[in-house]
Backbone as ProteinMPNN parsed JSONL, in Angstrom:
{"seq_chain_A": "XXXXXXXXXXXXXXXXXXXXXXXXXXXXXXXXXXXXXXXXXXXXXXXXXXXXXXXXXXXXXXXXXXXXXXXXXXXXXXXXXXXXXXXXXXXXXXXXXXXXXXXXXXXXXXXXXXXXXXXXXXXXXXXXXXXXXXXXXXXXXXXXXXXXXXXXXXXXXXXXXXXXXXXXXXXXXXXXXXXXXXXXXXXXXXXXXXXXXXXXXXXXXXXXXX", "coords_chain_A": {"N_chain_A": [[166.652, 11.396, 238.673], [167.901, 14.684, 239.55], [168.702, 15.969, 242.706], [166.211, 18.731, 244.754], [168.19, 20.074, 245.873], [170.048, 20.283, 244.108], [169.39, 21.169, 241.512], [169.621, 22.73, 238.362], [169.869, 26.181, 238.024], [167.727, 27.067, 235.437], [168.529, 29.394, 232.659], [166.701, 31.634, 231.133], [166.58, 34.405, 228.063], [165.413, 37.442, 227.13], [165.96, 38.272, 224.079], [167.231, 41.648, 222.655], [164.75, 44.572, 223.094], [162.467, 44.599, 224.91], [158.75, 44.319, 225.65], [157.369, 45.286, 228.483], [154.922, 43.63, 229.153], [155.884, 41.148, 227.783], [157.689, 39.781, 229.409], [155.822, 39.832, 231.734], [154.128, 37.855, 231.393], [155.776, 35.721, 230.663], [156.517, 34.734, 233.162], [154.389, 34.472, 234.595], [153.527, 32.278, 233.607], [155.728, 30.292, 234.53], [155.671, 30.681, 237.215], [153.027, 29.357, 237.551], [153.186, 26.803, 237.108], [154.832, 26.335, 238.796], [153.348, 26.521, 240.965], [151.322, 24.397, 240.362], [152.762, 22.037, 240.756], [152.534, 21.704, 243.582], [151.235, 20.066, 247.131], [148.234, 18.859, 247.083], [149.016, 17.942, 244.65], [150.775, 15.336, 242.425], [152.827, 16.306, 240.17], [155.817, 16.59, 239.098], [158.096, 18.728, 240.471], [159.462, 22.118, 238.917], [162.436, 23.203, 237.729], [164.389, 25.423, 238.817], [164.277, 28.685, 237.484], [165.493, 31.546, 235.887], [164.536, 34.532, 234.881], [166.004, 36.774, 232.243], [166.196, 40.857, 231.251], [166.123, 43.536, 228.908], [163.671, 45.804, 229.304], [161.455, 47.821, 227.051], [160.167, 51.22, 227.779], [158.977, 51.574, 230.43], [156.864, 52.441, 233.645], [156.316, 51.38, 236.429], [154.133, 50.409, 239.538], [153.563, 49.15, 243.162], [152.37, 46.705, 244.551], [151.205, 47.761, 246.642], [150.379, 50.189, 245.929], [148.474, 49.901, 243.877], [145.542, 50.671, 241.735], [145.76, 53.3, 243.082], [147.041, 55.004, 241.916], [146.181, 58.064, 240.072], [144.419, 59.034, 237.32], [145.247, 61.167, 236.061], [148.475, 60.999, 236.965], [149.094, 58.764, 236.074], [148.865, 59.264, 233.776], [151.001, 61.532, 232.869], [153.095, 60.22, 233.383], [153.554, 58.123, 231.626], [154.02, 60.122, 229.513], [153.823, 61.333, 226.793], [152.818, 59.341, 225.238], [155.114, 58.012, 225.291], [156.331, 55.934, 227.193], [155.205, 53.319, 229.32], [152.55, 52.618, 231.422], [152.122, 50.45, 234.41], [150.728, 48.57, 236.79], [152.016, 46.089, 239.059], [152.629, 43.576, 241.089], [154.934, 43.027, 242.592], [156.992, 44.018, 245.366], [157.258, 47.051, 246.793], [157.129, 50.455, 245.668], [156.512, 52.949, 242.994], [158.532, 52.809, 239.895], [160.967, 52.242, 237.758], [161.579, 50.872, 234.225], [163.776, 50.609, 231.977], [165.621, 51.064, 228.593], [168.508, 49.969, 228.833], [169.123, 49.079, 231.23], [169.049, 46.027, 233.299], [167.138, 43.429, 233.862], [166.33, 40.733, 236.492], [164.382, 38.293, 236.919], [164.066, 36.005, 238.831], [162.59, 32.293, 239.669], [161.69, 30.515, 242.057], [161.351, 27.819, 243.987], [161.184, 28.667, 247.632], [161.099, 27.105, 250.181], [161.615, 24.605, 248.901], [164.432, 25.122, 248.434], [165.174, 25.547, 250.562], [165.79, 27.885, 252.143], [164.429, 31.612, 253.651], [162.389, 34.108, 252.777], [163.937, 36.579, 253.673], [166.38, 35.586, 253.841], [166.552, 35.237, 251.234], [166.425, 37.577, 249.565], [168.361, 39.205, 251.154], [170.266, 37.377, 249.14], [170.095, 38.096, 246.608], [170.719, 40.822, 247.315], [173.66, 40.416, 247.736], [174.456, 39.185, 245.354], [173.846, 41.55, 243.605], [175.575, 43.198, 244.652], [178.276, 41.975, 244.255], [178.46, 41.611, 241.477], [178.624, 44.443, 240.589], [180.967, 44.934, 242.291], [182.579, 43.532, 240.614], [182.823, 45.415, 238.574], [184.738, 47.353, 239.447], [182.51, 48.521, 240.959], [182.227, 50.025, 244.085], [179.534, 48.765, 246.165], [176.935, 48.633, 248.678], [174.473, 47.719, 251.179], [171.799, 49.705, 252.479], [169.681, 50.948, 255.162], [167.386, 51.408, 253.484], [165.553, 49.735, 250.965], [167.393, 47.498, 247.999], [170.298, 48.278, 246.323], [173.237, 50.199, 247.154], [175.523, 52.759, 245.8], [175.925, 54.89, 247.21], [175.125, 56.422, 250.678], [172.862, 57.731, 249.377], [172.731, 57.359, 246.647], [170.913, 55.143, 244.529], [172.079, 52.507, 242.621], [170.603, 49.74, 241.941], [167.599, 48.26, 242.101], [165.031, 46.498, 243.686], [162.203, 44.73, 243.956], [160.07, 42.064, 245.231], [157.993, 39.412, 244.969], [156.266, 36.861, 246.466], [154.593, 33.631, 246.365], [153.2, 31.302, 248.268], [155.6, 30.562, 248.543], [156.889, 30.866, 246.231], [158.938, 32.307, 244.05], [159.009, 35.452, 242.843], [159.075, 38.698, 239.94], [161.773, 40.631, 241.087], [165.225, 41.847, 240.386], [166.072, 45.268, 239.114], [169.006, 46.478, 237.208], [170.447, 49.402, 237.349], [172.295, 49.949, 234.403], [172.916, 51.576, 231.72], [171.427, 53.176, 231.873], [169.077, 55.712, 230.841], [168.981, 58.208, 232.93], [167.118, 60.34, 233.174], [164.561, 59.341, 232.984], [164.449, 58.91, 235.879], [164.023, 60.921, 237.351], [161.391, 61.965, 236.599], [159.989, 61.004, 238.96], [159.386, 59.795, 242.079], [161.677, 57.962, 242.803], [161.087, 54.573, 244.038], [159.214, 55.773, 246.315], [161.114, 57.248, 248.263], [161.915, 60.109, 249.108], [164.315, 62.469, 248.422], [166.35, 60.692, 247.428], [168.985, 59.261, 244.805], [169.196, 58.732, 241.8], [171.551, 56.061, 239.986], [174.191, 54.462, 237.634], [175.686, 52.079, 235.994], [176.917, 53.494, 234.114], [177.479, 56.191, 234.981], [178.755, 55.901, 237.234], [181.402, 55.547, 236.287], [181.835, 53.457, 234.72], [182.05, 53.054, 231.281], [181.172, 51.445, 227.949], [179.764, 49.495, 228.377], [177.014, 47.304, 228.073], [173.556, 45.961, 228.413], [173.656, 43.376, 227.347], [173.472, 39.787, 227.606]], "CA_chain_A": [[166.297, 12.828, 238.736], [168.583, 15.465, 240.345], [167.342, 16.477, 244.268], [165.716, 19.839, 244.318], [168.585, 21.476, 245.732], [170.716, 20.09, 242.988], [168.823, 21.123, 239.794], [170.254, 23.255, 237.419], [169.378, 26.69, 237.35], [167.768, 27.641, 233.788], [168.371, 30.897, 232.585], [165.818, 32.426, 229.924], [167.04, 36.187, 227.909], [164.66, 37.904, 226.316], [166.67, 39.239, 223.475], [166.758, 42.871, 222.496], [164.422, 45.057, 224.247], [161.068, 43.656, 224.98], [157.592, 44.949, 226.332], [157.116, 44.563, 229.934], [153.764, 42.487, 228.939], [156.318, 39.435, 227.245], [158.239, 39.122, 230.395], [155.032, 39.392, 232.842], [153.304, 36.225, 230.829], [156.341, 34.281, 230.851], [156.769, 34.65, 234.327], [153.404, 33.993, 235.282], [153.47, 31.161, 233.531], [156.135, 29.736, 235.341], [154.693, 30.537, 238.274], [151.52, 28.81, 237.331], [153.676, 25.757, 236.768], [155.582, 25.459, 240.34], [152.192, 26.217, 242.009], [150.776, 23.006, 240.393], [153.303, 21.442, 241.692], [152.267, 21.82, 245.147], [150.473, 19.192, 247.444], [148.563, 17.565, 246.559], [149.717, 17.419, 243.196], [152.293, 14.562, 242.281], [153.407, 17.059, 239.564], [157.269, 17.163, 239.487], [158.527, 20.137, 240.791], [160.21, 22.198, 237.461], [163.575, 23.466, 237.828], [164.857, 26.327, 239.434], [164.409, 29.261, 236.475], [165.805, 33.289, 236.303], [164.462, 35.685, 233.668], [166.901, 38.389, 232.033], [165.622, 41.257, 229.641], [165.806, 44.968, 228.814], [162.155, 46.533, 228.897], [160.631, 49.063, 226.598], [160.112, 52.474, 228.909], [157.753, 51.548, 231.708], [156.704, 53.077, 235.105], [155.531, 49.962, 237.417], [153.859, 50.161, 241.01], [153.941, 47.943, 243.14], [151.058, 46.127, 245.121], [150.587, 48.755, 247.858], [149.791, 51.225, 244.827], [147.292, 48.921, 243.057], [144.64, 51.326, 242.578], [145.639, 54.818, 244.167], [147.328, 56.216, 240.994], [145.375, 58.83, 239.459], [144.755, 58.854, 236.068], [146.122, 62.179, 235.729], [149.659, 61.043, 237.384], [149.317, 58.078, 234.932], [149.021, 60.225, 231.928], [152.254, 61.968, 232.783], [153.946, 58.594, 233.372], [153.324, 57.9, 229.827], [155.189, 60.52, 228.707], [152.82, 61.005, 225.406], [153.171, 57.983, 224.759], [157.013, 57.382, 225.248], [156.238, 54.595, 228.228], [153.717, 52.678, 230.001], [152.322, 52.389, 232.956], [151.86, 48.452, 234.883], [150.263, 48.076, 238.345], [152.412, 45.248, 239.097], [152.405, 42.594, 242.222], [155.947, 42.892, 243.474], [156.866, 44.794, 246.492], [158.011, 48.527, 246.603], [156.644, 51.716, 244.783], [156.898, 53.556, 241.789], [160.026, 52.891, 239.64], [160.798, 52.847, 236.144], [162.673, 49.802, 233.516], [163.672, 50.637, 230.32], [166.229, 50.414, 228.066], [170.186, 50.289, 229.251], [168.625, 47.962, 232.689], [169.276, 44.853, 232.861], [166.145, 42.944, 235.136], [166.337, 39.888, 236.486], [163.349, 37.386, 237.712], [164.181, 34.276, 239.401], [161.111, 31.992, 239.637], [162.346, 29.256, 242.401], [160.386, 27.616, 245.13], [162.286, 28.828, 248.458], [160.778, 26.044, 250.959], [163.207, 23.235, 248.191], [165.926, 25.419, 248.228], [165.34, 25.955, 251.927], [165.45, 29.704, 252.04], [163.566, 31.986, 254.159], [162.393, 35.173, 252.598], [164.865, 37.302, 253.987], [167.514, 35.218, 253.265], [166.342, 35.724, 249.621], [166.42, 39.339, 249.717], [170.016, 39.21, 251.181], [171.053, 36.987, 248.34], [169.697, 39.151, 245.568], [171.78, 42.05, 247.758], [174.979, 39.916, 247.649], [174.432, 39.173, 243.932], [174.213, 42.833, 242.873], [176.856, 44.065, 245.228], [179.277, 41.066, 243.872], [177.954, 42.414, 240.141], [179.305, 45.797, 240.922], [182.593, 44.856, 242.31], [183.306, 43.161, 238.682], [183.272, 45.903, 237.616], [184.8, 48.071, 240.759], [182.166, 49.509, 241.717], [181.849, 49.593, 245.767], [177.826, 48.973, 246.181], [176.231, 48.286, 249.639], [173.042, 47.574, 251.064], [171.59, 50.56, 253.402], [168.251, 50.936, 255.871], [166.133, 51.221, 252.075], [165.767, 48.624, 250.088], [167.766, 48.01, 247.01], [171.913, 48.417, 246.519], [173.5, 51.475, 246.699], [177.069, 53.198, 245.696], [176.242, 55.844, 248.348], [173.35, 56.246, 251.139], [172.204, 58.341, 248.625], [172.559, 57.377, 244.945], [171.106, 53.789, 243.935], [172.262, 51.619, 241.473], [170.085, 48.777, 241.869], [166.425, 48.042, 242.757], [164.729, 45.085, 244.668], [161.026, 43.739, 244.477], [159.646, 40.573, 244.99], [156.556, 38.848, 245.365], [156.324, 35.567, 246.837], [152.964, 33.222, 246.729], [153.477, 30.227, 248.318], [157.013, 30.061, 248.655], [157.425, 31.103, 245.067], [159.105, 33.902, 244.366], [158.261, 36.418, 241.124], [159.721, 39.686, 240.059], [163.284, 40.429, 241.202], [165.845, 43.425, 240.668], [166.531, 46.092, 238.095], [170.867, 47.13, 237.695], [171.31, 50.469, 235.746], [173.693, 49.733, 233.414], [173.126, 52.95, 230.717], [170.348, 53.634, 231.605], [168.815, 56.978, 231.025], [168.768, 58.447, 234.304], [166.153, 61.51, 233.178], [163.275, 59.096, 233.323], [163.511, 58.688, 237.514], [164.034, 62.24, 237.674], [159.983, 62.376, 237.019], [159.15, 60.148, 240.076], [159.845, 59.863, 244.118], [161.518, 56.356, 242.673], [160.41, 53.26, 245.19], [158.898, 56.861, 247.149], [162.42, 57.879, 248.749], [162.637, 61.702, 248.945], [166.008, 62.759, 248.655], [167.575, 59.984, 247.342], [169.12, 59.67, 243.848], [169.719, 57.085, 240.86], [172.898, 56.19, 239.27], [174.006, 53.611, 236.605], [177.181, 51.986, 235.755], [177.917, 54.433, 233.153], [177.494, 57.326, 235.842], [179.566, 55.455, 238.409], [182.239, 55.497, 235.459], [182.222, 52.271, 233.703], [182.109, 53.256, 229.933], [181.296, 50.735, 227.147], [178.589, 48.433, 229.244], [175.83, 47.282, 228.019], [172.576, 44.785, 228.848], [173.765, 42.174, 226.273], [173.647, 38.521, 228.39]], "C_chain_A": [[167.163, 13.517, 239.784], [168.041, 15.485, 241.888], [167.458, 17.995, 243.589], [166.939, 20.705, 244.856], [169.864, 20.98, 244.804], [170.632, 20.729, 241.608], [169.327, 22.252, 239.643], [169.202, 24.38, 237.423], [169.311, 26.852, 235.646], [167.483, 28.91, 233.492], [167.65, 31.094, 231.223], [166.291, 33.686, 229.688], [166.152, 35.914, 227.102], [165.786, 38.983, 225.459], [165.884, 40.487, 222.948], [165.762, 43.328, 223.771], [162.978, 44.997, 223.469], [160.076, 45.111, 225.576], [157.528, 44.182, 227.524], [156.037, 43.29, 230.042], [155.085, 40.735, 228.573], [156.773, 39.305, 228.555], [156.972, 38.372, 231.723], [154.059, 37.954, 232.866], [154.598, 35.219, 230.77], [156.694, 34.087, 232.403], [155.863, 33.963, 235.16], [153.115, 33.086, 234.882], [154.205, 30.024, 234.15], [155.765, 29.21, 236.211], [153.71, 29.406, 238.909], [152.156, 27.186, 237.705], [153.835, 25.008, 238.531], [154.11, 25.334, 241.144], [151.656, 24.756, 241.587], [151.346, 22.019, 240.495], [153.162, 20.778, 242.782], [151.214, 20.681, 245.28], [149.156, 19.286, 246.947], [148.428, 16.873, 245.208], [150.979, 16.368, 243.169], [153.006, 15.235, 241.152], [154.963, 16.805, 239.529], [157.705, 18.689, 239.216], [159.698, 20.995, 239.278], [161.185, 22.723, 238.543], [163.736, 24.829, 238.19], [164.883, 27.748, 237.667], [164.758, 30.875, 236.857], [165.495, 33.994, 234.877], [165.227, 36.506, 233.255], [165.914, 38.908, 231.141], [165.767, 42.275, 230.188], [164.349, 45.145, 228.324], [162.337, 48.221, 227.911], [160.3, 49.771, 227.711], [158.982, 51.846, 229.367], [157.857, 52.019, 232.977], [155.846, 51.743, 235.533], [155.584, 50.738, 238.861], [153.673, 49.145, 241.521], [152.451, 47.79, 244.03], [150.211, 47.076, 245.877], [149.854, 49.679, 247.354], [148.715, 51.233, 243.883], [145.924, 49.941, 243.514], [144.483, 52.685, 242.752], [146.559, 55.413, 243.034], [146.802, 56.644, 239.905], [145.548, 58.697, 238.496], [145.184, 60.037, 235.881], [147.754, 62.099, 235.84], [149.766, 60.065, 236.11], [149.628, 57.941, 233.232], [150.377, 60.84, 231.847], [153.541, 61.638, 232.857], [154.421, 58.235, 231.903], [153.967, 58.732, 229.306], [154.909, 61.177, 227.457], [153.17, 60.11, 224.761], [154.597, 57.042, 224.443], [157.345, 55.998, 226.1], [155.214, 54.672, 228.296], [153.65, 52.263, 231.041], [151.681, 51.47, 233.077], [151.596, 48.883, 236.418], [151.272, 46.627, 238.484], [152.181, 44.677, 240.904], [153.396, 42.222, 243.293], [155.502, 44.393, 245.017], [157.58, 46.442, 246.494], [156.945, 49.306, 246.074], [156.944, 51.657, 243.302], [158.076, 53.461, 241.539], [159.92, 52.852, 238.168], [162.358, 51.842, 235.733], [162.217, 50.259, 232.203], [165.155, 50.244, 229.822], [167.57, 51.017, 228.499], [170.093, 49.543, 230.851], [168.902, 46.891, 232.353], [167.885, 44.402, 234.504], [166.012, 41.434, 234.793], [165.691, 39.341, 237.256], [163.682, 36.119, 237.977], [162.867, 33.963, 240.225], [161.571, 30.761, 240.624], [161.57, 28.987, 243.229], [161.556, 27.358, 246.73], [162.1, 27.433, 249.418], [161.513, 24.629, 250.398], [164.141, 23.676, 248.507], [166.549, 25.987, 250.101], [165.945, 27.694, 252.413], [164.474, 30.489, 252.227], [163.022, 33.031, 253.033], [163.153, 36.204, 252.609], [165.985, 36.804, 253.766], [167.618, 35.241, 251.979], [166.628, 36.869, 249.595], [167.74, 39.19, 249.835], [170.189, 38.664, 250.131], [171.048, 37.759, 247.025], [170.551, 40.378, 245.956], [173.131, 41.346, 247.216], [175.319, 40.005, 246.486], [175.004, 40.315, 243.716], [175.442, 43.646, 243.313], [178.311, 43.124, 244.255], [179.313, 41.61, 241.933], [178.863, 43.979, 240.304], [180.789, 45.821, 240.568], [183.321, 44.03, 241.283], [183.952, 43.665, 238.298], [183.78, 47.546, 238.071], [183.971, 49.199, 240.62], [182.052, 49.263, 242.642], [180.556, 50.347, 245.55], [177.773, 48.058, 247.613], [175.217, 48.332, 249.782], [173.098, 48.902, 252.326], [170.271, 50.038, 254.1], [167.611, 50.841, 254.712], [166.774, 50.346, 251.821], [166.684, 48.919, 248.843], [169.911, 48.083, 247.141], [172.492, 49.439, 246.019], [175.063, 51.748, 246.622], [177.083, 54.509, 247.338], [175.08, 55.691, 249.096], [172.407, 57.02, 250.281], [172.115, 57.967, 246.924], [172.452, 55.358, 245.168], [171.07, 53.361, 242.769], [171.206, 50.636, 241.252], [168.698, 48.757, 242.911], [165.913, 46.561, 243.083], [163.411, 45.36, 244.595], [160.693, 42.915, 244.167], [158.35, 40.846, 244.936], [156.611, 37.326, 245.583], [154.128, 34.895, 247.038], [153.308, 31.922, 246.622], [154.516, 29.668, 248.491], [157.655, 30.062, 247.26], [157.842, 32.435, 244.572], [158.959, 34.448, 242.474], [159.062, 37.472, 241.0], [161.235, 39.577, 240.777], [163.892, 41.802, 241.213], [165.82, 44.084, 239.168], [168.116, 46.403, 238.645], [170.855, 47.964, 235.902], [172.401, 50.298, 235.409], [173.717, 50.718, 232.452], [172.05, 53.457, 230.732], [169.646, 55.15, 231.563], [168.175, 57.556, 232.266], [167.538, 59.655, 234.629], [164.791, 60.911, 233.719], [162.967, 59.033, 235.042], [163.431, 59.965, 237.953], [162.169, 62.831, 237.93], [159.591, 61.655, 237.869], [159.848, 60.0, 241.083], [160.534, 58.723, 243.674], [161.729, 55.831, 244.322], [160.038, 54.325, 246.151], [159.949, 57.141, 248.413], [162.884, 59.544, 248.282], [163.957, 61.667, 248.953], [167.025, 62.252, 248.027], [167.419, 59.975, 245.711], [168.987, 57.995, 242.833], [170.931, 57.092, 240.285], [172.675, 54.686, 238.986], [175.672, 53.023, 237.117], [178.346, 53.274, 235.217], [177.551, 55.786, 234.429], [178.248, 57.246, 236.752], [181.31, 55.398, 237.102], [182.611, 54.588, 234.287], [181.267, 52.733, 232.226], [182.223, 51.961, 228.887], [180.407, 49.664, 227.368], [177.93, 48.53, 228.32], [175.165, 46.291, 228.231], [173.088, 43.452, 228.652], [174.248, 40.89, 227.26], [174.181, 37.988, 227.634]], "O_chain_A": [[167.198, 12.996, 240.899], [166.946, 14.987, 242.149], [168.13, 18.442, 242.659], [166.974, 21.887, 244.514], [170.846, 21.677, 245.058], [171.539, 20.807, 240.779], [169.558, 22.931, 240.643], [168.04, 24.167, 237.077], [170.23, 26.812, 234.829], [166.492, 29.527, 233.881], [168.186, 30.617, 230.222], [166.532, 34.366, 230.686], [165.901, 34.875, 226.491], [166.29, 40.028, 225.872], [164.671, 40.617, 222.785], [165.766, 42.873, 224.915], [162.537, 45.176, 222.333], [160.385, 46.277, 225.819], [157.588, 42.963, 227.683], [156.174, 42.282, 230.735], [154.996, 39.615, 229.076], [156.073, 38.446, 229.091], [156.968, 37.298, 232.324], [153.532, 37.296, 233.763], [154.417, 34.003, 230.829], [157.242, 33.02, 232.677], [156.125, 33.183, 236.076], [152.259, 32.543, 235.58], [153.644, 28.946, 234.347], [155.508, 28.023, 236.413], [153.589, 28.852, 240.001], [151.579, 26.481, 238.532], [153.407, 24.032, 239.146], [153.764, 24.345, 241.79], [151.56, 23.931, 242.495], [150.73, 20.96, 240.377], [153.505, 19.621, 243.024], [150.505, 20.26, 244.366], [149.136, 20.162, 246.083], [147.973, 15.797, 244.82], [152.012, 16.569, 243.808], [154.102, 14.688, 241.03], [155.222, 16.98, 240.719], [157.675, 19.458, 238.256], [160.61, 20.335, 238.78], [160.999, 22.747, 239.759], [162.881, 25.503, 237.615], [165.685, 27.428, 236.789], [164.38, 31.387, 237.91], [166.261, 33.923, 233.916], [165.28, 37.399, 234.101], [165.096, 38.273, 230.475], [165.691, 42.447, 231.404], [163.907, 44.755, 227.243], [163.019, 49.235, 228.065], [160.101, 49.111, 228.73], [158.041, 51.611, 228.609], [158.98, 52.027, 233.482], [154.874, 51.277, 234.938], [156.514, 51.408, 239.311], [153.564, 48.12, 240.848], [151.608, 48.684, 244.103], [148.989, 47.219, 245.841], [148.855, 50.114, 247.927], [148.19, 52.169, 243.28], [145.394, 50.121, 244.611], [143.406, 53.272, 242.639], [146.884, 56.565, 243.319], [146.801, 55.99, 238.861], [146.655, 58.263, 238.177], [145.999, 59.801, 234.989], [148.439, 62.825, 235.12], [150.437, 60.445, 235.15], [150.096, 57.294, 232.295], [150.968, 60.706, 230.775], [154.604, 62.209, 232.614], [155.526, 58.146, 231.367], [154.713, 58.285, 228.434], [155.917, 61.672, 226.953], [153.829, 60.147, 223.722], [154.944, 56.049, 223.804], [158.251, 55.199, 225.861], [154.371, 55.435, 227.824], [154.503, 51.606, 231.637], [150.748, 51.231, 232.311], [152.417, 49.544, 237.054], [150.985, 45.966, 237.485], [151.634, 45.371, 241.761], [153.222, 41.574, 244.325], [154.582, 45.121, 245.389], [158.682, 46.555, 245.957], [155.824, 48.799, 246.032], [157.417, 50.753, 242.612], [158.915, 53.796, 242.375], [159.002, 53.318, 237.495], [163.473, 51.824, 236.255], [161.154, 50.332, 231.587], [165.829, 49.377, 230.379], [167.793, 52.226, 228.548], [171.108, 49.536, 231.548], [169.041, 46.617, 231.161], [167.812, 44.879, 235.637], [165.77, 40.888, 233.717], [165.987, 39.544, 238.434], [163.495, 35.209, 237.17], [162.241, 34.675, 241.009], [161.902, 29.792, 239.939], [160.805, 29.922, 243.469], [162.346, 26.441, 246.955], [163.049, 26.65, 249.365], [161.909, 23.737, 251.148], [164.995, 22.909, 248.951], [167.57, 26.463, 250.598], [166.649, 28.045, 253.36], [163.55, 30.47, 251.414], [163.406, 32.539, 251.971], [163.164, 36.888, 251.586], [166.828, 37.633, 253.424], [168.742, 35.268, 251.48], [167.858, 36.834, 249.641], [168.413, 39.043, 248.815], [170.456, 39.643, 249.434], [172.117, 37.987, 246.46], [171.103, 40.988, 245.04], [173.625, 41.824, 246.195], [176.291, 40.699, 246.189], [176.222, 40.458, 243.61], [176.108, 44.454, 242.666], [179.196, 43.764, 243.688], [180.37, 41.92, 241.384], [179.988, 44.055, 239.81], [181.501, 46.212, 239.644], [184.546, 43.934, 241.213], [185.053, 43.406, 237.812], [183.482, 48.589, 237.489], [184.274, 50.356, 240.327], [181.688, 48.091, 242.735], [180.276, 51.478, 245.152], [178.395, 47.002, 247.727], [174.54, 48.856, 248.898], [174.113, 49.115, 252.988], [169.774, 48.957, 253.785], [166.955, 49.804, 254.807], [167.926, 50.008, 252.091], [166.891, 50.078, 248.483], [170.527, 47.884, 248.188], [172.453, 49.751, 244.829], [175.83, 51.058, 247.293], [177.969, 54.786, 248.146], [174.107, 55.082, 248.652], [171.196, 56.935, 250.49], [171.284, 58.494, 246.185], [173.271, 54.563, 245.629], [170.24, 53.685, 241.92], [170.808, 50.709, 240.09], [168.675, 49.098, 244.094], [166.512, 45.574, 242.656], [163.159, 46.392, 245.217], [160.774, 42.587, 242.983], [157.712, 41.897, 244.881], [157.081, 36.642, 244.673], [153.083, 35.365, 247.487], [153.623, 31.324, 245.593], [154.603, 28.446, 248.609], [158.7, 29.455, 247.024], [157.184, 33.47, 244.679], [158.858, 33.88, 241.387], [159.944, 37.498, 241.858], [161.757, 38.479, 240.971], [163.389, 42.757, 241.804], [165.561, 43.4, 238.177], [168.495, 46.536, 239.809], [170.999, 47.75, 234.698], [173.425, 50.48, 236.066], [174.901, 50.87, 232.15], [171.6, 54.14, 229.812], [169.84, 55.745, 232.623], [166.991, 57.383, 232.555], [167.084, 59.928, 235.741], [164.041, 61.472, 234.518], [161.845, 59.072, 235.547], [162.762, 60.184, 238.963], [161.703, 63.588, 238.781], [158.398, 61.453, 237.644], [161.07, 60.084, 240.962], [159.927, 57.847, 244.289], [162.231, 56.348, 245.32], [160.536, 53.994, 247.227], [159.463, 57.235, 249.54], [163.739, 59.996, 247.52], [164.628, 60.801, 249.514], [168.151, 62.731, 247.89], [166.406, 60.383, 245.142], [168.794, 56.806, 243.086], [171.433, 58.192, 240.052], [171.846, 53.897, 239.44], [176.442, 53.316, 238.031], [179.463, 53.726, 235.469], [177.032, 56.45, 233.532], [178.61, 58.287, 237.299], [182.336, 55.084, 237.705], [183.334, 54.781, 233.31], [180.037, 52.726, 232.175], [183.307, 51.379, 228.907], [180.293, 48.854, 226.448], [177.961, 49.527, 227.599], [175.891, 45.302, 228.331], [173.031, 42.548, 229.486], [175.396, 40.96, 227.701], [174.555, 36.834, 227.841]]}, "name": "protein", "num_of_chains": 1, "seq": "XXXXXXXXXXXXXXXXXXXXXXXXXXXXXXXXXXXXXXXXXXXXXXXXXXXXXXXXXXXXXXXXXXXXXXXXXXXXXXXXXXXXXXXXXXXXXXXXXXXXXXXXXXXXXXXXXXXXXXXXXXXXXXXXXXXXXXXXXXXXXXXXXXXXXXXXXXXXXXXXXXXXXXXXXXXXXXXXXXXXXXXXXXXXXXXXXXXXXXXXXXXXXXXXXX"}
């Protein structure tokens, strides 16, 4: 058997464009998995795994929000029925995945791969910035969370959730995405600041497709 920091990530795509529900059950099944893992289970630990997929229009909050949004704000989320609104468990605010995103969940247990928290976070920054410059765009990380082309316009979003040393959720990277939908929301509650895509940063012809 490999060691744990040997094993092979496995990458899962959800082809086409999914409902936020398929990704959040295969995730949490994962999940479910590494936790029974844990002492004192003799379980073997599964393999290092990363989710891709374009979502159907959704507005997600994040833990802190669990709760405190009105059903009136929720109704206008929706859109009449164009998206859907998820309380979700990662970290951040209000944001919004749909279709022309590309979101990616890596499900790994950091305490194998010896990786703090924060050194997660940075690597998920590095990733998306290294993603970018592919495809030149210059993307940095600022004081907010997340990876930006300017201190003001982001490309790319960031939340986790960790339980146990397992981490859940992950980033969103506009890639065509229709930029009208963050226009209705504070996205991750940042006055001021903006969204931008690939195709807005200039790159023409992108799309999700893993």
């Amino acid at each position: 058997m490999a060691s744990p920091l040997r094993q092979k990530l496995l990458h899962i795509h959800l082809p086409g464009i999914v409902p936020y529900a398929t990704a959040s059950r295969l995730q949490e099944s994962l999940v479910s998995r590494f936790l029974a893992s844990k002492p004192p289970s003799n379980a073997p630990t599964p393999p290092p795994h990363i989710i891709t997929a374009e979502f159907q229009p959704v507005y997600t909050c994040g833990r802190r929000e669990i709760g405190t949004v009105a059903p009136e704000q929720q109704a206008f989320l929706r859109a009449n029925g164009r998206a859907h609104f998820v309380e979700a468990m990662r970290g951040g605010q209000t944001t919004f995945h749909g279709p022309g995103q590309l979101v990616a969940y890596p499900i790994i247990d950091l305490r194998t791969h010896k990786l703090t928290p924060r050194t997660y976070v940075c690597l998920l920054e590095k990733s998306l910035i290294a993603t970018c410059a592919r495809y030149n765009i210059s993307a940095m990380t600022t004081e907010n969370t997340g990876v930006w082309t300017t201190p003001d316009d982001k490309i790319a979003a960031i939340g986790v959730h960790m339980r146990r040393n397992i981490t859940s959720h992950g980033v969103g990277l506009n890639v065509e995405t229709d930029l009208w939908w963050f226009e209705r929301i504070v996205a991750c509650g940042l006055e001021g600041k903006r969204t931008t895509s690939f195709k807005r940063e200039g790159v023409e012809g992108m799309t999700v497709g893993v």
